[in-house]
N, C-alpha and C positions, 0 to 999 in steps of 0.2 A: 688489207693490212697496211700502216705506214710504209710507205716505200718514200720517202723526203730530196733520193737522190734520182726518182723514176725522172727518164729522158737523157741523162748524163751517160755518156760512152767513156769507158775508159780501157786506151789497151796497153797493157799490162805486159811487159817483156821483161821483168825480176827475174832472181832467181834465188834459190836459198828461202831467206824469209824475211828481210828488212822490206823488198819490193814486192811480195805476193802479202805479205803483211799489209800491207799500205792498201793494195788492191782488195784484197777482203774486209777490210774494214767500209771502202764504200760501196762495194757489191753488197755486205748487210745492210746496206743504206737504202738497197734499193737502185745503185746504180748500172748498169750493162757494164761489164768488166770481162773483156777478152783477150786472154792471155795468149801473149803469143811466143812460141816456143820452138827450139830447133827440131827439124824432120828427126825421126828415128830414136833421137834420144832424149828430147825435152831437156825440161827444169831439170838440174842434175839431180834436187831433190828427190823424182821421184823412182830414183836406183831404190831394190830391196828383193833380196833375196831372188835377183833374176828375174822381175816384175818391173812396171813402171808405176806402182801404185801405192808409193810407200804411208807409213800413219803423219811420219813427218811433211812428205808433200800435204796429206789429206788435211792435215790442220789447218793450211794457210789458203786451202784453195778453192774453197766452199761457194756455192753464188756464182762461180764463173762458169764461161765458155771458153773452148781451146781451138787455136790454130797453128799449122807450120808454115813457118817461112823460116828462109835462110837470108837475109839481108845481105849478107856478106860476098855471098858468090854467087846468086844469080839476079836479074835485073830484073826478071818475070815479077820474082818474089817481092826484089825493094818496090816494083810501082803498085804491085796490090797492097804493101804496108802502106804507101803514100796517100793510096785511093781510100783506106780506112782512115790517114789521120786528118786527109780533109773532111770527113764527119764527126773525128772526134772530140771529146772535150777536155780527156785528160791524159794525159803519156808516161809512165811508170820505168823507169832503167833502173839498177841499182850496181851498174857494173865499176871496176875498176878504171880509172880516168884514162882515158885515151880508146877506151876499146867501143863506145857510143861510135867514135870518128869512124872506129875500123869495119862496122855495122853499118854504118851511113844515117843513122838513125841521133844525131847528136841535137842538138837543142836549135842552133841556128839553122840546120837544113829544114825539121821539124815544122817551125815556127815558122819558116817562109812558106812554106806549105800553106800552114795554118795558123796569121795570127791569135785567134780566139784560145790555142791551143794550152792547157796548164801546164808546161812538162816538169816533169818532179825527176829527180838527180839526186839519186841516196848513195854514197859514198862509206868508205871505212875512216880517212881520216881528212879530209876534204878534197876538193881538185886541184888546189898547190898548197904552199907547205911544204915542209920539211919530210911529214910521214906521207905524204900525198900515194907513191910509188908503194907504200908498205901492204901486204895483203892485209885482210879486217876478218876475222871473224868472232863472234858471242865474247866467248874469255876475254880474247886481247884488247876490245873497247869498255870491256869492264876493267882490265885493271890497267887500261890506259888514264880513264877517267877519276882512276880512284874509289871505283864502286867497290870491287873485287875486296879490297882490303877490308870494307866492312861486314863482309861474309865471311872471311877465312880465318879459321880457332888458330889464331898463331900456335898455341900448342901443337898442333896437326895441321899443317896446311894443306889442307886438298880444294882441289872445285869441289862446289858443292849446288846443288838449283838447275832450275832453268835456263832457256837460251832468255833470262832479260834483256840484253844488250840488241840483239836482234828484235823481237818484238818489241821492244820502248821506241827504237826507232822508227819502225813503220808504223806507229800510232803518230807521233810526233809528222809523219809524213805527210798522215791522211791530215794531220790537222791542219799541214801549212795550206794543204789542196783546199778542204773547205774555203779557210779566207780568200784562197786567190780567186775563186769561183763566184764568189758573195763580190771581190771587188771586179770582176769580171763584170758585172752586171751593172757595171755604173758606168766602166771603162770601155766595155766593148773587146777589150786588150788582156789576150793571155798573160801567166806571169812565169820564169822559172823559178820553180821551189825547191832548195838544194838542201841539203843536209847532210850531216856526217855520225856514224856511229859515237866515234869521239863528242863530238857537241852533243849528240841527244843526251846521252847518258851522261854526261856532266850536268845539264841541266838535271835529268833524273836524279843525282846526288847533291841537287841544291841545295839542302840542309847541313851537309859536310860541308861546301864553300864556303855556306853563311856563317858556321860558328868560327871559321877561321879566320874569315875576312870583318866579320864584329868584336869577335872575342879571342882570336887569334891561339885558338882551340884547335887543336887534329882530334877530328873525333877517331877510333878505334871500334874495333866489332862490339864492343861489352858499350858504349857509348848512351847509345839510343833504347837499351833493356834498361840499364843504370837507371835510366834517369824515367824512363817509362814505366821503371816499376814491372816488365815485363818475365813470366817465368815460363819453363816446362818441368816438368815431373811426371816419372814414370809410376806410375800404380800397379798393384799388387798382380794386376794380369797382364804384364807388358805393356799397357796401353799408355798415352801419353797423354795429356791434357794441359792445357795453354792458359796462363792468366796474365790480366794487362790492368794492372791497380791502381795507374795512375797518379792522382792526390786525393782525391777527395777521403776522407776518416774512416768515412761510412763502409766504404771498399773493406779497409783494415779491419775493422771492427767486427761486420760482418764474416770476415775468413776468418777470424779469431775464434766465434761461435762457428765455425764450419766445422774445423779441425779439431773442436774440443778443447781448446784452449783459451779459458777467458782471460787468462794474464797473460799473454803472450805479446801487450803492445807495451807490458812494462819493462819489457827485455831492453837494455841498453841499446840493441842494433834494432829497434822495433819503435820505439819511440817517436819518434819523426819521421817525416819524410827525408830530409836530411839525412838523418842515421839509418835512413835503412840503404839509402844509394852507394851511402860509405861502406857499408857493411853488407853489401849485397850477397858477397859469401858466406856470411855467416846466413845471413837470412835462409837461401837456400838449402845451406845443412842444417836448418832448425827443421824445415820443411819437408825436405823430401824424405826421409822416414815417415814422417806422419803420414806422407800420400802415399808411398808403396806398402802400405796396412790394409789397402782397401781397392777394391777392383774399379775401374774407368769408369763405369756407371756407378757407382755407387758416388763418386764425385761427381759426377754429371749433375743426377739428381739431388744430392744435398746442397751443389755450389749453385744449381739454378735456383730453389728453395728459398735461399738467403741473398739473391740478386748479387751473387759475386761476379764481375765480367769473365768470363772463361770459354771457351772451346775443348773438346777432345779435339786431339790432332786426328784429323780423318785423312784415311787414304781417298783416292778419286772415287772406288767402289763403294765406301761406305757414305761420300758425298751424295752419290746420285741416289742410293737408296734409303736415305735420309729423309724427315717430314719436309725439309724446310726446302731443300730441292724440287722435291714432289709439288708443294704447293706453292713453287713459284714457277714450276715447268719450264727449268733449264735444260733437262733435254729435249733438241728434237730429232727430226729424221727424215729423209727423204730417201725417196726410190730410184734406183738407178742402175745402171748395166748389171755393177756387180751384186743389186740385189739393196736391201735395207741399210742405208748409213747415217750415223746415230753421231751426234757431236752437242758443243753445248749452242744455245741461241747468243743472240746478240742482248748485252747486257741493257741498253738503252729502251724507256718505253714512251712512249709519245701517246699523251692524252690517255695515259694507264693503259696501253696498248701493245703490248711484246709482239713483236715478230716470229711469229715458228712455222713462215714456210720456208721453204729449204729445199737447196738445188747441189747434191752429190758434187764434190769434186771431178773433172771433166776426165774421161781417156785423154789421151794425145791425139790433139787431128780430129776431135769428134767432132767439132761443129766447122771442120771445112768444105765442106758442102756445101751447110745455111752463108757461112760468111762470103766464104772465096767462091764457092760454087766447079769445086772441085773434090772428089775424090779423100778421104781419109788415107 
C-alpha cells in the first residue's frame, strides 16, 4: 500500500486531540509515530469509565506506538527521550507555554540535540500575547475566532457539533510539518512549526473575514444557507433530508416538478435567485409541508430521479451501511489486544490507491520494550 511518509519518525507527546490529531494524520501517511505519554496515567484522553481506552483517545490515535516517560522527574527517562530525538524527524507538543521548559523537552533543547529535527508547537492562543496564559479548548477557539457564531440559532444558543476547533488545528499542523519536511530536504535544517488554535480556526473561517474585510459584511449563521440556497426538512417519517440549490435554474425547475408543483417558480419569493435569498422564510414554509407529506425515501428516490442536489441527513450507522460507503470502503479494521477495531480510513488515495491497513490504537507502555527496551 502507499505509505509516502514510510522512514519518518515521529514522537508525538500531545495530548487531547490538536497534537495526537497532527500525529495521526502522518502515521496515515505511513509515518512511525510514537507517542509518548506519562507512566500510569497517559494522554488524559484516554480516562473512561475506569479504563484507559476511551472512543475519544481511539479516534486520534490509530497508526501509532506508545511509551512512558516522565521527562520531568527522572533523568533515566529525559536521556532515553533525547536518545529517540537524535533519530527522529518530527517532534509533536501541544501543551500550554511554559510547560515544554518544565518537561525539558522545549524546541531549543530539542534542536540542539537534533538539528534536522521538525518540532511542531500547537498552542491555544499563541506563546505571547495577550491570551498567551488563557487555557484553549474546542468551544473557546471557536468562538474566539468567530467560528461559533456562525453555528449558534441565536434564537437558542446552545453548542452544537463537533470538537472542529481541535481537529482543524491539527490538520493545519500536519500540514506546516509536510512543508518543513519537503524544505528539509534542500536545507538539511529542521524548522519549528508553531500554531495556535485561535489562528487555525480563523483561517478555517476565511470566508467570514473576507466578506468583511471586501464588503464590510458580518456574515451571521443564516449567511452562507441564504445565499447557498441551502435547506433541511423534515418528512413524513421523522427523517431529514438536506438540499443545496445553488444558482443554476435547472436546480429550481427541477424541485418544482419534484414537489408537484409546476408553478411554484412563479411565486413572488421563487422567482429569482434574488427573491428567493430575500425571502428565504417564506420559501421554507412553502416547502416544508410539501416534504412532511411524504416518508425520507420517498424523497430520496424522487429527488435523485430529477438530479435535484440533496442528501438524507444520515446518522454515522446509516453512513457506513449505506451503498456509497460500502463501495468506497471507508471502513476498516485492524486486530489487536482488545480484539477487532473498526474506524474509518484515511480519506486520501494515491495512484487510486486507499490505504486500509490499519494498526489499533496502542495500550499505554505497549511498545516499551521494542522502543526503550524496558518492561510495560
Amino acid at each position: 500500500m502507499a505509505k509516502p511518509l514510510h522512514g519518518i519518525r515521529v514522537l508525538d507527546m500531545g495530548t487531547f486531540i490538536t497534537g495526537p490529531a497532527c500525529g495521526m494524520l502522518l502515521a496515515d501517511l505511513g509515518a512511525e509515530v510514537i507517542k509518548v505519554e506519562m507512566p500510569e496515567t497517559g494522554d488524559p484522553f484516554r480516562a473512561f469509565k475506569g479504563d484507559l481506552y476511551s472512543p475519544h483517545y481511539q479516534t486520534y490515535n490509530r497508526n501509532k506506538k506508545s511509551i512512558t516517560l516522565n521527562t520531568k522527574t527522572s533523568e533515566e527517562d529525559r536521556k532515553a527521550l533525547d536518545e529517540l530525538v537524535e533519530t527522529a524527524d518530527v517532534f509533536i507538543q501541544n501543551f500550554r507555554p511554559g510547560v515544554a521548559e518544565r518537561l525539558f523537552v522545549d524546541a531549543a533543547r530539542l534542536q540542539e540535540i537534533n538539528p534536522r529535527l521538525v518540532y511542531v508547537d500547537i498552542s491555544g492562543f499563541g506563546n505571547d500575547g495577550p491570551w498567551k496564559d488563557r487555557p484553549a479548548f474546542d468551544t473557546v477557539s471557536q468562538a474566539a475566532s468567530g467560528f461559533l457564531r456562525l453555528l449558534v440559532n441565536p434564537g437558542n444558543p446552545r453548542v452544537v457539533g463537533p470538537a472542529i476547533g481541535d481537529a482543524v488545528t491539527g490538520f493545519y499542523a500536519a500540514y506546516g510539518v509536510l512543508a518543513a519536511l519537503y524544505e528539509r530536504e534542500k536545507t538539511g535544517k529542521g524548522r519549528r512549526v508553531e500554531t495556535s488554535m485561535f489562528e487555525a480556526m480563523a483561517h478555517f473561517n476565511l470566508d467570514d473575514f473576507t466578506h468583511y474585510l471586501s464588503a464590510d459584511e458580518v456574515m451571521g449563521p443564516w449567511s452562507r444557507p441564504h445565499v447557498s440556497q441551502s435547506y433541511v426538512f423534515e418528512c413524513a417519517d421523522g427523517g431529514w433530508i438536506a438540499l443545496h440549490m445553488s444558482s443554476p435554474p435547472k436546480f429550481w425547475e427541477n424541485l418544482a416538478e419534484a414537489v408537484g408543483q409546476p408553478d411554484m417558480l412563479a411565486r413572488p419569493e421563487f422567482e429569482s435567485r434574488p427573491a428567493r435569498i430575500a425571502n428565504y422564510e417564506n420559501v421554507v414554509k412553502f416547502l416544508a409541508p410539501i416534504f412532511a407529506e411524504k416518508p425520507r425515501a420517498y424523497w430520496e428516490e424522487r429527488l435523485t430521479s430529477l438530479e435535484v442536489p440533496h442528501s438524507a441527513v444520515y446518522s454515522s450507522k446509516e453512513v457506513l451501511e449505506g451503498d456509497l460507503a460500502k463501495h468506497h470502503r471507508i471502513e476498516v479494521s485492524g486486530e489487536g489486544q482488545r480484539g477487532t477495531f473498526r474506524t474509518i480510513r484515511n480519506p486520501i488515495r494515491f495512484d487510486g490507491e486507499a490505504e486500509s491497513d490499519l494498526t489499533p490504537p496502542p495500550e499505554l507502555g505497549q511498545h516499551n520494550e521494542e522502543i526503550l527496551g524496558r518492561k510495560p
